[in-house]
C-alpha positions in Angstrom: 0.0 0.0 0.0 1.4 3.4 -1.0 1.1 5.7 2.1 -0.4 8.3 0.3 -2.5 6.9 -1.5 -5.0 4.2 0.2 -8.2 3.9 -1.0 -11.1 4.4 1.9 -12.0 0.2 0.7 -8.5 -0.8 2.0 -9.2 1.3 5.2 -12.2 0.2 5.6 -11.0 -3.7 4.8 -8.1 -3.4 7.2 -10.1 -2.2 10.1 -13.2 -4.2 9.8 -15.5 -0.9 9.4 -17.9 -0.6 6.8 -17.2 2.1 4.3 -20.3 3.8 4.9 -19.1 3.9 8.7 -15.8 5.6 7.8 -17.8 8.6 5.7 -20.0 9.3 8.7 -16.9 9.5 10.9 -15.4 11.7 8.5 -18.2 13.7 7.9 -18.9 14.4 11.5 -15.4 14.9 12.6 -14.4 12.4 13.9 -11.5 11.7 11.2 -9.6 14.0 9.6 -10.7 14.6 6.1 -8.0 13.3 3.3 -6.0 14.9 0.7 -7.3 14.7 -2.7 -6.0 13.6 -6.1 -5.4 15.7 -9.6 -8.7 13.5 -10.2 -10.5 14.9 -6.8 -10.4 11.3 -4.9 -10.0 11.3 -1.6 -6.4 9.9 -1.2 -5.9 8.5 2.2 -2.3 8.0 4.6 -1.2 5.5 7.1 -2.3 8.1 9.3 -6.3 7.9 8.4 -5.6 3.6 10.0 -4.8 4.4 13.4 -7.4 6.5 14.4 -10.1 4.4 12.8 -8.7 1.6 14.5 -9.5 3.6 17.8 -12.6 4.2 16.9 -13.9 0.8 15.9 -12.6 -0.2 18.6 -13.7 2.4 21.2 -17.5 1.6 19.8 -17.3 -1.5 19.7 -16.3 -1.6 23.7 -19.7 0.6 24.3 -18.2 4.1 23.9 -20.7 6.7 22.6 -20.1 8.9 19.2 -19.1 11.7 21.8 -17.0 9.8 24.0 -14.6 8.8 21.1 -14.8 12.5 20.1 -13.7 13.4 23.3 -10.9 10.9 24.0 -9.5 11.5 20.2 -9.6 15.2 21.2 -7.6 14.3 24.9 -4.9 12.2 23.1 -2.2 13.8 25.1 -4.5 14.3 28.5 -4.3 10.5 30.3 -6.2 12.2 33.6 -9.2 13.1 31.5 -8.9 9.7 29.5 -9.0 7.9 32.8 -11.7 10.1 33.8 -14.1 9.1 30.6 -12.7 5.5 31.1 -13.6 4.9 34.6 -17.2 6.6 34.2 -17.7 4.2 31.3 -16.5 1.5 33.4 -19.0 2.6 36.5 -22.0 2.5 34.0 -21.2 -0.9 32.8 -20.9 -2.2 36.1 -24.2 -0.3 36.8 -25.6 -2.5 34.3 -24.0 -5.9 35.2 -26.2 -5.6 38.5 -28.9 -4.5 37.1 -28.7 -7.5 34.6 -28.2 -9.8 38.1 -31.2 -8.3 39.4 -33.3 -8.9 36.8 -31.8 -12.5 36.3 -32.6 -13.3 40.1 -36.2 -11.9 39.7 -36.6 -14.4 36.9 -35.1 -17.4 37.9 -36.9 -16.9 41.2 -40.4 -16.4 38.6 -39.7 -19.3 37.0 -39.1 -21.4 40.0 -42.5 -20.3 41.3 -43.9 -21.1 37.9 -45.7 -24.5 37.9 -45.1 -24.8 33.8 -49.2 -25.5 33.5 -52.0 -23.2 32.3 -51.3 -19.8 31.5 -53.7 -18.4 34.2 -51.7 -20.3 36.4 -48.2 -19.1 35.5 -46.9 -16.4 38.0 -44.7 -15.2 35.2 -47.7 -13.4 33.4 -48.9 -12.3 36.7 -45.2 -10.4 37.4 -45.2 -8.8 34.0 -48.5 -8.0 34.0 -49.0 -4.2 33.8 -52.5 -4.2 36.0 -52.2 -4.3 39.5 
């Protein structure tokens, strides 16, 4: 691959994010835009890989659009990276006991459940929006 002159397939192929993907990112500013040929391509570096890399991989760990704008923006600040990381890290584990809750509730509905008729299934009755 010539450095200056990747194609936003290859990009795209070598970090596993669909093309369309990489013109939203570009389009919101999320990555930098390229330099373009005689022809008016878009002509993309080595340097276009690294931060798409970051943010595939930032969204696909649960980061929101404005999360990765934030960390790209506070490359050079660790604190505030550790900051954004540690919140992020806080609401999954938020979610991991909520998930435990809810899996309790239900095994402890199905237990009570006597698998029969549906009037007599205590699951219904728990989900059931009438009092």
């Amino acid at each position: 691959m010539d450095d200056a002159n990747l194609t936003i397939g290859q990009l795209a192929r070598a970090t596993g994010t669909k093309v369309e993907t990489f013109r939203f990112y570009e389009e919101t500013g999320l990555l930098p835009a390229p330099a373009r040929t005689e022809a008016n391509y878009r002509a993309y570096s080595e340097a276009h890989l690294r931060p798409l890399s970051f943010i595939r991989r930032a969204r696909d760990l649960g980061f929101s659009l404005e999360q990765v704008r934030e960390l790209l923006q506070l490359a050079d600040d660790r604190g505030r990276i550790d900051a954004i990381a540690s919140a992020h890290r806080a609401e999954i584990e938020r979610k991991i006991c909520d998930l435990k809750a809810l899996k309790a509730e239900l095994d402890s509905l199905i237990d009570q459940c006597s698998c029969g008729a549906v009037a007599e299934c205590r699951i219904i009755d728990a989900l059931s929006p009438i009092p």
